[in-house]
N, C-alpha and C positions, 0 to 999 in steps of 0.2 A: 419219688421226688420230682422226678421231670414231667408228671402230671399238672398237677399244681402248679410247678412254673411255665410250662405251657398256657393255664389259664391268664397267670401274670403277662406274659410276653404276648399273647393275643391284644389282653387291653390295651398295652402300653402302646401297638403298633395301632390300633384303631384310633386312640383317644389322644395320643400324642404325637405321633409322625406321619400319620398318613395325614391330619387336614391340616398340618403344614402343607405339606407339597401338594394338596387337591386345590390351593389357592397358587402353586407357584406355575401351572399350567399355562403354557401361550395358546386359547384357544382362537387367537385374529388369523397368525403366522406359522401356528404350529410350532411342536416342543416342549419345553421347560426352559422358566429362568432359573438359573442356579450363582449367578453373580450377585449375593446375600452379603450383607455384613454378618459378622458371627452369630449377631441375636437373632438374624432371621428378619430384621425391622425391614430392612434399609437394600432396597434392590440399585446396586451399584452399575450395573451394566447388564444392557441387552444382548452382550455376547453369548454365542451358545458354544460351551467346548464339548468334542464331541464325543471328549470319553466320558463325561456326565450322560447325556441324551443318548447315548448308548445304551447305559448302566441302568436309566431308566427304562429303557425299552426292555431291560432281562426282566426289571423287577412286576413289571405291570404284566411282560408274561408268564412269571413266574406265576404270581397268586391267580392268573387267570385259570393256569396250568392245575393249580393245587389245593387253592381256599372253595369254600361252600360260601358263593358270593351270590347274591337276591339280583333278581333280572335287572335292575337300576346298573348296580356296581359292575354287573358284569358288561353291559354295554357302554356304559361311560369308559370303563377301564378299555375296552375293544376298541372303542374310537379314540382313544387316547395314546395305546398303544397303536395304531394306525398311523395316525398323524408323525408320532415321534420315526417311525421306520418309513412314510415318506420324506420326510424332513435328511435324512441320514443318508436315503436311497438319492436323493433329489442333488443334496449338496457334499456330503462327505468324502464319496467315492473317487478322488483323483484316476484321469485317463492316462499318466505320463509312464512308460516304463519304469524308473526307477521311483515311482509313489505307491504309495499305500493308499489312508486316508488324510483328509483336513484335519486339522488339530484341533480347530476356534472357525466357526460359523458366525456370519451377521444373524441379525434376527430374524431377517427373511430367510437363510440360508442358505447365504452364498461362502466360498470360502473365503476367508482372509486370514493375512499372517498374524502369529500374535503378539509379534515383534518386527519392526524395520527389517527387512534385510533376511529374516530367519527363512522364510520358503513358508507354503501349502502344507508342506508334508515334515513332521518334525518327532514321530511319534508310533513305533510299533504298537507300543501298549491302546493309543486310537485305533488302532486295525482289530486290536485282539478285542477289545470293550464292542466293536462295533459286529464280528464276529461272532459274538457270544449272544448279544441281543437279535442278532439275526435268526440266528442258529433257534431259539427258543420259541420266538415270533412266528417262525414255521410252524414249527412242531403245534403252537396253540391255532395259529390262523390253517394249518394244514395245505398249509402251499407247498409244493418242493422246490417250487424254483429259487424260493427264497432262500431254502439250505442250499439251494445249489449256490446262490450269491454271497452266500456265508462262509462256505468253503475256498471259493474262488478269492475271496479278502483274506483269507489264514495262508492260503497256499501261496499265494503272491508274497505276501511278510514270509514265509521261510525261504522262496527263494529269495527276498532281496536280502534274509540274513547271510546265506549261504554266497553270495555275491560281495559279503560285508559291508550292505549298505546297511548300517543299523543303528538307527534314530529313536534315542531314550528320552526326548525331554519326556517332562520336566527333571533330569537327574541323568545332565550329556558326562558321557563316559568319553575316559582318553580313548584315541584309536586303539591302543593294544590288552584295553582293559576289557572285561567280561563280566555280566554281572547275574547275581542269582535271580535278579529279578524278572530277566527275559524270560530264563529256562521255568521258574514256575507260572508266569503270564501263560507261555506254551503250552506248558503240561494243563493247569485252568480249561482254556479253552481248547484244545486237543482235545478235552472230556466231554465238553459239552457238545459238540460239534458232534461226536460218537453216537451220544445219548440222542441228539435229534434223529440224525440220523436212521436211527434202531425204531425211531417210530414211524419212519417211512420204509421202514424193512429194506433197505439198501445197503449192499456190502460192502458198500464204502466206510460202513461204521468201524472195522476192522482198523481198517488204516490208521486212523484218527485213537483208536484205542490203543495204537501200538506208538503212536507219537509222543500220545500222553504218556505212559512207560516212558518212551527212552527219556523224555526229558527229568521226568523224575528222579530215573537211574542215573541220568548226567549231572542235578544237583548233588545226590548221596554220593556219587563218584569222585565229584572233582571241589566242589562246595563245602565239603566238612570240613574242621579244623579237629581232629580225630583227638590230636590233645587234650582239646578245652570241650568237646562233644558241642562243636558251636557250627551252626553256617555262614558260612564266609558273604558279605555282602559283595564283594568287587576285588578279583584277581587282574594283577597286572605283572605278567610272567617276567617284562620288560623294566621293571623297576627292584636294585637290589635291596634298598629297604623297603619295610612297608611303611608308607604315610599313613596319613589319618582314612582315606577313605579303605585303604587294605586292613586296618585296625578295626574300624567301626564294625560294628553290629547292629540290627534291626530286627528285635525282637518283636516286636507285629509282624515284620513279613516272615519273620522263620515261623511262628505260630500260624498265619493264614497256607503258607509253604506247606506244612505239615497236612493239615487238613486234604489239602489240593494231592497230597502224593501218597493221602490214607485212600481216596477215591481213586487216584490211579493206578494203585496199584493191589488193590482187590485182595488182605490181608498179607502180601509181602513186606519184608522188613521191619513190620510192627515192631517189634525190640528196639531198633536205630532210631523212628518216629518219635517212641514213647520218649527214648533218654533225649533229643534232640529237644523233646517239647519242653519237659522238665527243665533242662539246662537253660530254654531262653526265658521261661518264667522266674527262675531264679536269681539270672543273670539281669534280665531286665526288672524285676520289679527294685519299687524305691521304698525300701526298710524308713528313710527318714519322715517322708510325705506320703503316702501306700501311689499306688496306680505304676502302668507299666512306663516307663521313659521310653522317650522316641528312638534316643541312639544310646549306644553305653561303647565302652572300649573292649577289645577281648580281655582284657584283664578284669574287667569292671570297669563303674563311674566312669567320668567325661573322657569323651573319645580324646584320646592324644596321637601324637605324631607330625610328619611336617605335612602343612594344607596348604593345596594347591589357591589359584587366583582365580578357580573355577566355579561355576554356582553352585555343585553339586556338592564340593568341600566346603563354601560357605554355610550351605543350608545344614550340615552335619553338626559343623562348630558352634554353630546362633542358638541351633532350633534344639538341640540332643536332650534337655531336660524339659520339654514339653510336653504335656501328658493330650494326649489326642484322642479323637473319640473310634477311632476305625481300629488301631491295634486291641481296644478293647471289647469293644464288639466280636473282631473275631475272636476274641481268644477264650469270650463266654461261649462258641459254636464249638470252639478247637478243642478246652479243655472238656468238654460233657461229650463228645464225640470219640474224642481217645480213653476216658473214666468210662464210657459205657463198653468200648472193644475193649480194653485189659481189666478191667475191674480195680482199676489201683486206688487204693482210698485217699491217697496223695493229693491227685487230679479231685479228687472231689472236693476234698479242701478247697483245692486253689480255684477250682469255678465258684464254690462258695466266696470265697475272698474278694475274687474278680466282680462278681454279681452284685454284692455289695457296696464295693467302691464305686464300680461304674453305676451305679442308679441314684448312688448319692453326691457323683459329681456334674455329670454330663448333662441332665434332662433339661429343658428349660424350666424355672416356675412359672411360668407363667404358661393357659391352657393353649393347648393346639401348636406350641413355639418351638416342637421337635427336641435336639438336642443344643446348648453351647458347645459344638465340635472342638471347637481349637480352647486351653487350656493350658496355663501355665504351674510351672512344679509343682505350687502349693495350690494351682487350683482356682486361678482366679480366671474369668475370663481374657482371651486376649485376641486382639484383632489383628491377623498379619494373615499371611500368605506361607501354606506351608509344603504347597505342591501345585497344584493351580489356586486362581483367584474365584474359589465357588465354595460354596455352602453344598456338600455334596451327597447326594439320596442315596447313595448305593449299600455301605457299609452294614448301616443299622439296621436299614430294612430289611436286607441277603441275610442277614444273620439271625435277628428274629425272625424270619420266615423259616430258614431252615430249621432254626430249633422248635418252632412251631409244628414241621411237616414232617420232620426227620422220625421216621418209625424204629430208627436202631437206636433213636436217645431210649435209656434206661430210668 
């Protein structure tokens, strides 16, 4: 099976997603613009946010890392990836003790707020994206100083966690809330950080393999809803009921989660994964309209309970029947990835289902125009804002690349 669609998912990523983004290149200023109206037309802003231009710097070193690319591609992609990890090196990196990185870049790249008032620094998940691209960029460009720069950006983010300075946009947590989303970001890049590492033969990769563990163990630990076999999106030990953001679920991140803590943890817990996986395919998908919804409630359908006047409870209530293109992407990697470790003919199904849906709702018709990312229930396009304001490369690409490269798909 995963032959054959191997061949699929190579065209689809040549013919359709890569010469979008070979034209969204800033070769004046350096970078990517990612500030797109949905169709891809209509470039909205010269802003560079910098978990995009991060994400792009894994992916340009990913395929450099792993595709049979002809001396043209491999050097455009080298200069490409160059520029995007000066641009990041250049502006991203905040000096102040309690910062990490810049969230939003001007197009020269310099840092700016992305809001009046908000700070430089607003954004663990920018550290970990910037991180992760770093960490890879090594490993292809064979610098180590650059892993050493990579590490020096994750280790700074765990102690400003550890200090409880910890800054989620776009998705600000109350002070006393916790969310799943940090501990799998961590565990993510904890992995890869490992993996560079190990190709500089430095025994720092240990460390970094033992982080990604614990944070795994700390979702499966403290994250499950053991009832419902569900992951809990946002614990708030401080509140006796739950509201709607202690209700909700997100059935994309529990399925990209899963993936991320099948890699960290190197066949442990496969039983808890598998039924975890199951339970958010089931739970999330929409029997009425097919595709996975954005949010659902632990019971099922639209998250209920009482919503805060916060953006993150906003965005939960508006957005929760939105069919998006990144929960589906990964869950075509997650579900062929856990169907090839258990053999369950279930999962196979549901990649089949997923595979379907998603290539009959998402792509653009029109040639070279990537995907219509954002998606309302029944599928129509729709132009809004549903995390940052960008048309963004990472999802589709990371996922057909993997399932492209990945030697244990079956």
């Amino acid at each position: 099976m995963m032959e054959e669609d191997r061949a699929f998912y190579r065209e689809h990523l040549v013919k359709s997603v890569l010469p979008f983004w070979e034209r969204a290149f800033d070769d004046e200023e350096g970078g990517l613009f990612t500030c797109w109206t949905n169709d891809g037309k209509t470039l909205v802003s010269t802003d560079k946010y910098v978990w995009s231009q991060a994400r792009m710097l894994w992916i340009l070193s990913y395929m450099l890392d792993t595709l049979a690319l002809d001396e043209a591609e491999e050097r455009r992609y080298r200069k490409r990836a160059s520029s995007l990890y000066a641009l990041l090196k250049g502006g991203a990196i905040l000096s102040g003790k309690d910062e990490g990185c810049a969230f939003v870049l001007s197009r020269s790249g310099e840092p700016k707020e992305a809001a009046a008032g908000s700070g430089l620094y607003t954004s663990l998940y920018a550290d970990c994206f910037v991180a992760l691209g770093f960490a890879r960029w090594a490993k292809v460009s064979g610098k180590s100083a650059i892993i050493g720069e990579a590490c020096a950006i994750f280790d700074k983010t765990l102690a400003l966690i550890a200090q409880a300075i910890v800054k989620t946009e776009p998705y600000p947590l109350a002070p006393d809330s916790d969310a799943h989303g940090i501990h799998m970001i961590i565990c993510n890049t904890a992995i890869e950080l490992a993996r560079a590492l190990e190709s500089f033969g430095d025994s720092q990769s240990a460390r970094y393999w033992e982080q990604g563990r614990t944070s795994a163990h700390t979702i499966l630990g403290r994250f499950v809803d053991r009832k419902r076999t569900q992951i809990i999106e946002v614990l708030n030990p401080s509140k006796q009921e739950e509201g709607l953001l202690e209700r909700h679920r997100n059935p994309g991140h529990t399925i990209e989660s899963i993936w991320f803590m099948l890699d960290a943890l190197e066949g442990e817990r496969v039983d808890e994964l598998h039924a975890l996986l199951l339970s958010a395919l089931e739970g999330g998908w929409d029997e009425q309209y097919g595709g996975i919804l954005r949010y659902v409630d632990c019971d099922g359908g639209e998250p209920i309970g009482e919503a805060g006047s916060d953006a993150f409870s906003h965005l939960v209530a508006s957005t929760w029947d939105y069919k998006l293109w990144w929960p589906h992407a990964e869950a075509l990697y997650a579900t062929a990835k856990m169907a090839s470790l258990t053999e369950d003919p279930a999962l196979w199904r549901w990649y089949e289902r997923i595979k379907e849906y998603t290539f009959s709702t998402f792509p653009s018709l029109e040639e070279g125009m990537e995907w219509i990312q954002i998606r309302t229930r029944t599928a129509e396009a729709e132009e809004a804002v549903v995390a940052l304001p960008v048309k963004d490369p990472f999802h589709i690409t990371r996922s057909l690349l993997l399932l492209i490269t990945d030697k244990g798909l079956v």
